[in-house]
SENUSE-265353 format. One record per residue (C-alpha): residue in one letter; x, y, z; residue number from 1. Coordinates in Angstrom, 2 decimals. Layout:
# residues N
+---+---------+---------+---------+-----+
! r !       u !       v !       w !   k !
+---+---------+---------+---------+-----+
! a !       X !       Y !       Z ! NUM !
...
+---+---------+---------+---------+-----+
# end
This chain:
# residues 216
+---+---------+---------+---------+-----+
! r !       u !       v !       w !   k !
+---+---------+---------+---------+-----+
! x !   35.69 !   -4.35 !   15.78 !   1 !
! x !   34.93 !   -3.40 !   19.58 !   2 !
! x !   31.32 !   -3.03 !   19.17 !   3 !
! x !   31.07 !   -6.27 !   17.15 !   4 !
! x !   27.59 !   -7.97 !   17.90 !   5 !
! x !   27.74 !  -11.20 !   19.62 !   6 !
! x !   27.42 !  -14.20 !   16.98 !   7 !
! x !   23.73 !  -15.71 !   17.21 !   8 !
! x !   23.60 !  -18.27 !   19.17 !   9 !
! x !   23.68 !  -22.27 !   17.49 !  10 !
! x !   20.46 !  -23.11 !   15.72 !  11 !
! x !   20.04 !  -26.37 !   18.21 !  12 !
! x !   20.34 !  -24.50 !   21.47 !  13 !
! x !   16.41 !  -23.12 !   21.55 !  14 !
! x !   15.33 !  -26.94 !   21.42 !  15 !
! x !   18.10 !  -27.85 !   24.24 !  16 !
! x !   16.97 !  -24.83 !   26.29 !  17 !
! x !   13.41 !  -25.79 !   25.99 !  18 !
! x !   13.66 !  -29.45 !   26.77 !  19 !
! x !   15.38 !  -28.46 !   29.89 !  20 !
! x !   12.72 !  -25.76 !   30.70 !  21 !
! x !    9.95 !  -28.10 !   30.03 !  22 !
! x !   11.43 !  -31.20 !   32.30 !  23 !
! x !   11.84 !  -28.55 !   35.57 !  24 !
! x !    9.34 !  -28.55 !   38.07 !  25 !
! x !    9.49 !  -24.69 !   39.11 !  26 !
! x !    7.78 !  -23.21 !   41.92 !  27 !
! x !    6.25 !  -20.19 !   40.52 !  28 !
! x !    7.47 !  -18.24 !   43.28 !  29 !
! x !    9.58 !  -16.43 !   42.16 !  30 !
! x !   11.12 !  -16.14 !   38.77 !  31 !
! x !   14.88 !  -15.93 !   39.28 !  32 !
! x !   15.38 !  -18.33 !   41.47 !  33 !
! x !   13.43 !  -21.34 !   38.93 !  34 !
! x !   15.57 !  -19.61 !   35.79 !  35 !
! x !   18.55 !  -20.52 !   38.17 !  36 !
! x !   17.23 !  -23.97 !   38.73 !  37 !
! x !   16.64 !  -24.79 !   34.85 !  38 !
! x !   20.42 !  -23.65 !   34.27 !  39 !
! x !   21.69 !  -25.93 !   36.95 !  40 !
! x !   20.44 !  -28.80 !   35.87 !  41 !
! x !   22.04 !  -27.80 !   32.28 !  42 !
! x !   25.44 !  -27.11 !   33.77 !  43 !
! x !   25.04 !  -30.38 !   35.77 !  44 !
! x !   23.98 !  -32.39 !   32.66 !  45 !
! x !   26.82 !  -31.29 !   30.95 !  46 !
! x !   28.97 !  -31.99 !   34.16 !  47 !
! x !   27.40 !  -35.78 !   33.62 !  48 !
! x !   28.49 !  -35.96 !   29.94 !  49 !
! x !   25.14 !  -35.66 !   28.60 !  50 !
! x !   25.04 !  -32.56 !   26.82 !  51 !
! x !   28.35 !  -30.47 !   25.23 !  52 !
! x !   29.35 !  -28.69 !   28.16 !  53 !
! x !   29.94 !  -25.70 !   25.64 !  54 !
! x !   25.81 !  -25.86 !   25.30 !  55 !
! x !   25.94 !  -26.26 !   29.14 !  56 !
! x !   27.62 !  -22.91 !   29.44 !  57 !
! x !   25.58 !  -21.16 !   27.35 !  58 !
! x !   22.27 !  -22.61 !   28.48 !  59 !
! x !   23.57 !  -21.26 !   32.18 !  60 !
! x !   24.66 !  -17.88 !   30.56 !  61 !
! x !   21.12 !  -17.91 !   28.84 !  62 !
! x !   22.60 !  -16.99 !   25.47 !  63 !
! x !   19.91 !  -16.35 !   22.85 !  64 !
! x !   17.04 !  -16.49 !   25.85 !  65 !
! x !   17.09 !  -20.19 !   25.36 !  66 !
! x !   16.29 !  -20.95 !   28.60 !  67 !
! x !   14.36 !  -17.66 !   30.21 !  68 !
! x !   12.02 !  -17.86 !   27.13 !  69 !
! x !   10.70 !  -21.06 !   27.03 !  70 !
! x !   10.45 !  -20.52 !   31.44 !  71 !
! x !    8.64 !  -17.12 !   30.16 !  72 !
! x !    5.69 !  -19.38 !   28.48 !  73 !
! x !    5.44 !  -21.76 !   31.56 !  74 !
! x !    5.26 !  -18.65 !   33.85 !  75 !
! x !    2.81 !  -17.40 !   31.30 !  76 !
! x !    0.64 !  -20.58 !   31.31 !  77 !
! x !    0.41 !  -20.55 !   34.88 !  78 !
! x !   -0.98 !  -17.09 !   34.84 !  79 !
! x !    1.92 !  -16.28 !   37.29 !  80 !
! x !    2.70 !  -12.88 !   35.00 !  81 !
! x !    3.25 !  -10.08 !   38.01 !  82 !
! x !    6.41 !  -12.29 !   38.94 !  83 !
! x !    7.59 !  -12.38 !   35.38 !  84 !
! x !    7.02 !   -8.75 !   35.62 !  85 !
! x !    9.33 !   -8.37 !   38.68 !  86 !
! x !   12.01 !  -10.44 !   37.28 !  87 !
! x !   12.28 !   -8.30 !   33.92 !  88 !
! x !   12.13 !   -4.74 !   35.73 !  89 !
! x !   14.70 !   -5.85 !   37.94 !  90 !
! x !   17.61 !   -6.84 !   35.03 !  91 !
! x !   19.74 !   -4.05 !   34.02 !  92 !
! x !   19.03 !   -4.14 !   30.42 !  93 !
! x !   15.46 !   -2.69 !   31.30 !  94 !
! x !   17.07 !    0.62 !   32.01 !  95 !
! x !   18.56 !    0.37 !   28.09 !  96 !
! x !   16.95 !    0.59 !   24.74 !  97 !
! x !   17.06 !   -2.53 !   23.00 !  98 !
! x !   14.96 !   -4.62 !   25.31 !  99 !
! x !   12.00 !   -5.65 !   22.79 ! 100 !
! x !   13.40 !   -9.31 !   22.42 ! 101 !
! x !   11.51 !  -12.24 !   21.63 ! 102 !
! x !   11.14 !  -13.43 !   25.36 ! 103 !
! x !   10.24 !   -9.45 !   26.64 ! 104 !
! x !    7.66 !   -9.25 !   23.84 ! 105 !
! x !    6.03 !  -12.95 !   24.63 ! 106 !
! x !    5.99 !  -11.72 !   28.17 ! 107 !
! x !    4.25 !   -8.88 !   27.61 ! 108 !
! x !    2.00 !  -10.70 !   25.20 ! 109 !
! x !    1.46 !  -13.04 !   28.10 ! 110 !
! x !    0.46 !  -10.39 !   30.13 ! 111 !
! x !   -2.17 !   -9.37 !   27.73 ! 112 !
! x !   -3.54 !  -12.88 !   27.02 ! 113 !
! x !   -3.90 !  -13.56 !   30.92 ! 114 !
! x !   -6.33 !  -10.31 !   30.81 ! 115 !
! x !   -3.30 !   -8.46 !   32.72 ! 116 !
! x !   -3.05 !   -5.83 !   29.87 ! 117 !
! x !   -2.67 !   -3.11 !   32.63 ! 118 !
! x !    0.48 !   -4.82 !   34.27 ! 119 !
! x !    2.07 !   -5.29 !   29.71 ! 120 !
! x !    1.42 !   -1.10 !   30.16 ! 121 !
! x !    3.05 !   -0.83 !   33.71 ! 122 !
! x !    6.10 !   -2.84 !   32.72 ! 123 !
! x !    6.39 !   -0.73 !   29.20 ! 124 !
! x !    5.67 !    3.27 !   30.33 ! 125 !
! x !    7.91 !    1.85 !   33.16 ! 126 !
! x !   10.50 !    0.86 !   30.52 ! 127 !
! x !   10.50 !    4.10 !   28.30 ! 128 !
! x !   10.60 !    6.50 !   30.99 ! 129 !
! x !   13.91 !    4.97 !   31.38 ! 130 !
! x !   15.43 !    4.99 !   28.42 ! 131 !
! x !   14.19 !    8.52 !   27.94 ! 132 !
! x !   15.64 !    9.51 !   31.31 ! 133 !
! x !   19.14 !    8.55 !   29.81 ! 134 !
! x !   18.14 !   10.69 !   26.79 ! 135 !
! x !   17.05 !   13.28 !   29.10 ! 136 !
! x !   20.25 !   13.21 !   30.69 ! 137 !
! x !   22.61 !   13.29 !   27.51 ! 138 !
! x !   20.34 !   16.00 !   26.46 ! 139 !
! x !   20.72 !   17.98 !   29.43 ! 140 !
! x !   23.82 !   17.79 !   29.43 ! 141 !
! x !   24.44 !   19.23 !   26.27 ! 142 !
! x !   22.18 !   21.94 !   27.09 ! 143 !
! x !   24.05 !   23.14 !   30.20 ! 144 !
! x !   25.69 !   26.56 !   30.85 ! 145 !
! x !   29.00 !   26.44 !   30.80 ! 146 !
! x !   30.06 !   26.89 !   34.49 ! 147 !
! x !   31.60 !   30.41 !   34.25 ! 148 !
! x !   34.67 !   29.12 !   36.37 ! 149 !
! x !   36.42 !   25.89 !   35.70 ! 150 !
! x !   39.70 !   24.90 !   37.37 ! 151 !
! x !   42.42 !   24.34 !   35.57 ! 152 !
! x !   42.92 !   21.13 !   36.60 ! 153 !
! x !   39.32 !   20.15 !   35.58 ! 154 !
! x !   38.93 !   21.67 !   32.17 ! 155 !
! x !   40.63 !   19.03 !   30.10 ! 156 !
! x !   38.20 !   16.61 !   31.75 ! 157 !
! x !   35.32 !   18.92 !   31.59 ! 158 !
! x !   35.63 !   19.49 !   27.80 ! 159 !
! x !   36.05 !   15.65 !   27.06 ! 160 !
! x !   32.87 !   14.73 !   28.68 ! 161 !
! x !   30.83 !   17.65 !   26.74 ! 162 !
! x !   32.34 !   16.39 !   23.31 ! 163 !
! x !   31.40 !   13.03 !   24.42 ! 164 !
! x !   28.13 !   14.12 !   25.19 ! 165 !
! x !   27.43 !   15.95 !   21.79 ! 166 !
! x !   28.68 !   12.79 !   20.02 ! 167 !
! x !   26.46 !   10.70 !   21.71 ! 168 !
! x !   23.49 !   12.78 !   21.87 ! 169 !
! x !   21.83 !   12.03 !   18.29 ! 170 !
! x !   21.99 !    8.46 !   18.99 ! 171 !
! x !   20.65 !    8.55 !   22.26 ! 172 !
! x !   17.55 !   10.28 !   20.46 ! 173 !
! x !   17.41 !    7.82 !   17.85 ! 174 !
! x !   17.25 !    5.04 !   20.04 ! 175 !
! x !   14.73 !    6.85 !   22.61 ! 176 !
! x !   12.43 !    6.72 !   19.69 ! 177 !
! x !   13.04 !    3.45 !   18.09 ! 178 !
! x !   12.25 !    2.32 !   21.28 ! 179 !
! x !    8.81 !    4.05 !   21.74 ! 180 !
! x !    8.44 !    3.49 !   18.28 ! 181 !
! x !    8.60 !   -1.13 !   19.15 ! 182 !
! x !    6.55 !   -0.82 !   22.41 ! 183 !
! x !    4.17 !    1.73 !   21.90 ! 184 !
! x !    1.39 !   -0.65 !   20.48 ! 185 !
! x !    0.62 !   -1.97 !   23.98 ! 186 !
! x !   -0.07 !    1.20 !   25.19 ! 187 !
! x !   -2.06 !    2.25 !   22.27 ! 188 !
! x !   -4.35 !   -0.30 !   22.39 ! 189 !
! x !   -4.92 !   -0.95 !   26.29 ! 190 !
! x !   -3.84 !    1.82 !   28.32 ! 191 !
! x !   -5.60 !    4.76 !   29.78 ! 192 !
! x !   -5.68 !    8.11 !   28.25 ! 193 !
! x !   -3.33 !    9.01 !   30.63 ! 194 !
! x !   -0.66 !    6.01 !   29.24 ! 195 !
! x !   -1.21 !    7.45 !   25.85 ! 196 !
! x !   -0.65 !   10.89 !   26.94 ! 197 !
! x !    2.23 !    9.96 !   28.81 ! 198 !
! x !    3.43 !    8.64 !   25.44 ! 199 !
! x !    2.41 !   11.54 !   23.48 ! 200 !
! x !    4.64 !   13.90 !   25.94 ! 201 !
! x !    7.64 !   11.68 !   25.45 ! 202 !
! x !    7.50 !   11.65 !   21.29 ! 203 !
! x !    7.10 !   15.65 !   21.80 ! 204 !
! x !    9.93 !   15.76 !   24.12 ! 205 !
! x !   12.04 !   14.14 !   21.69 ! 206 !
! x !   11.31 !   16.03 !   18.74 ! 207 !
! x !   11.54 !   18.89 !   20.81 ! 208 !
! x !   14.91 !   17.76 !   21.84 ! 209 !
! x !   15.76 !   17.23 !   18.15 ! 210 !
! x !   14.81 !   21.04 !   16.96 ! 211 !
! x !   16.96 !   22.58 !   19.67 ! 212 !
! x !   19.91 !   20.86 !   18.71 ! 213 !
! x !   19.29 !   20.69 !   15.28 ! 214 !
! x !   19.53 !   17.34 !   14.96 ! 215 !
! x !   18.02 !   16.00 !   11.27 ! 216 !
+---+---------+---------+---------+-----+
# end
C-alpha cells in the first residue's frame, strides 16, 4: 500500500545506536552538528568492517531515533536542554502531528527534570500552534467563498483542490486534537494561565471547527 508504515526498526539497533552515542565525545554546542558526528563514526565503523554496514546506514539515517535518543539523554545530563530545544524546532516534522516520539517526549521530560519546565511549554504551545495552523488552513479553505469568477482554464484545478480539501479536512481535525490531546500534560501542569488558555482556545477552535462542518 502507498501509505504503508515503515517496518520498525531491528530489535539490536537501540543498543548499537547507544554504544556509539555513549563512546562520542560531543561538544555540547550545538546539537546537530554532534548527532552528525555520532553517525559518522557509525558509517565509518561499518566502512572498517566492524559493524553491518546495513546497521551503519541506518544508524546515519537515525532510523528508530537510535542514535538522536540516546544523544537526547547525554544533552539532557549535561543540562544543555535550550540546544536540544533548537535542534527539535528546527526539523520539519515539528510543523506535523505525530511528533510525540520517545526521544521528543524524553526531551521534553529532560527539560522538566533540569527545572527548565518553561522552555518543555515553549517547545510544545510552539509545536501545536503549528499543527493547528495546518488545520486552520484546511479549514479555511473549506470555508472560503467561492470566487464568483473562475477562468475556465482554472476551474478543473480549482474544484480538485476544494474536494481535496473537504477530504482531508476531518483528518486534519482529528489529528490537531490527538495531538493536543499527547502534549497537553506539560502545559497543564507547568505553564502559565496564559499556556493553558492558549490551550483552551485551540480545543474550542477545533470543536468549533467540527460543528460548522458537521463533522461527527
Amino acid at each position: 500500500m502507498l501509505f504503508e508504515s515503515a517496518p520498525p526498526p531491528p530489535p539490536h539497533l537501540a543498543a548499537l545506536g547507544r554504544r556509539f552515542a555513549d563512546a562520542a565525545s560531543p561538544r555540547f554546542r550545538n546539537f546537530r552538528v554532534d548527532l552528525e558526528t555520532v553517525q559518522g563514526a557509525a558509517v565509518a565503523a561499518g566502512r572498517a568492517g566492524e559493524i553491518a554496514m546495513e546497521d551503519a546506514q541506518m544508524l546515519f539515517l537515525d532510523v528508530g531515533e537510535s542514535v538522536s535518543l540516546p544523544l537526547v539523554h547525554r544533552y539532557v545530563g549535561a543540562h544543555e536542554t535550550e540546544l536540544v530545544a533548537r535542534w527539535l524546532m528546527a526539523l520539519p516534522s515539528f510543523h506535523f502531528p505525530g511528533w510525540a516520539t520517545p526521544r521528543n517526549l524524553a526531551a521534553l521530560g529532560g527539560m522538566v527534570a533540569c527545572d527548565e519546565a518553561a522552555l518543555a511549554v515553549r517547545v510544545v504551545r510552539k509545536h501545536l500552534e503549528k499543527t493547528q495552523g495546518i488545520a486552520r488552513a484546511r479549514w479555511r479553505t473549506v470555508g472560503a467563498k467561492r470566487p464568483k469568477v473562475i477562468p475556465p482554464e482554472m476551474l478543473e484545478r480549482y474544484e480538485a483542490q476544494l474536494q481535496k480539501a473537504r477530504w482531508e479536512l476531518p483528518g486534519e481535525l482529528e489529528a490537531a486534537r490527538l495531538e493536543i490531546a499527547e502534549l497537553e500534560g506539560v502545559v497543564r501542569d507547568h505553564g502559565s494561565p496564559e499556556d493553558n488558555r492558549a490551550i483552551d482556545a485551540m480545543l474550542a477552535e477545533l470543536e468549533k471547527a467540527r460543528k460548522r462542518f458537521n463533522i461527527a
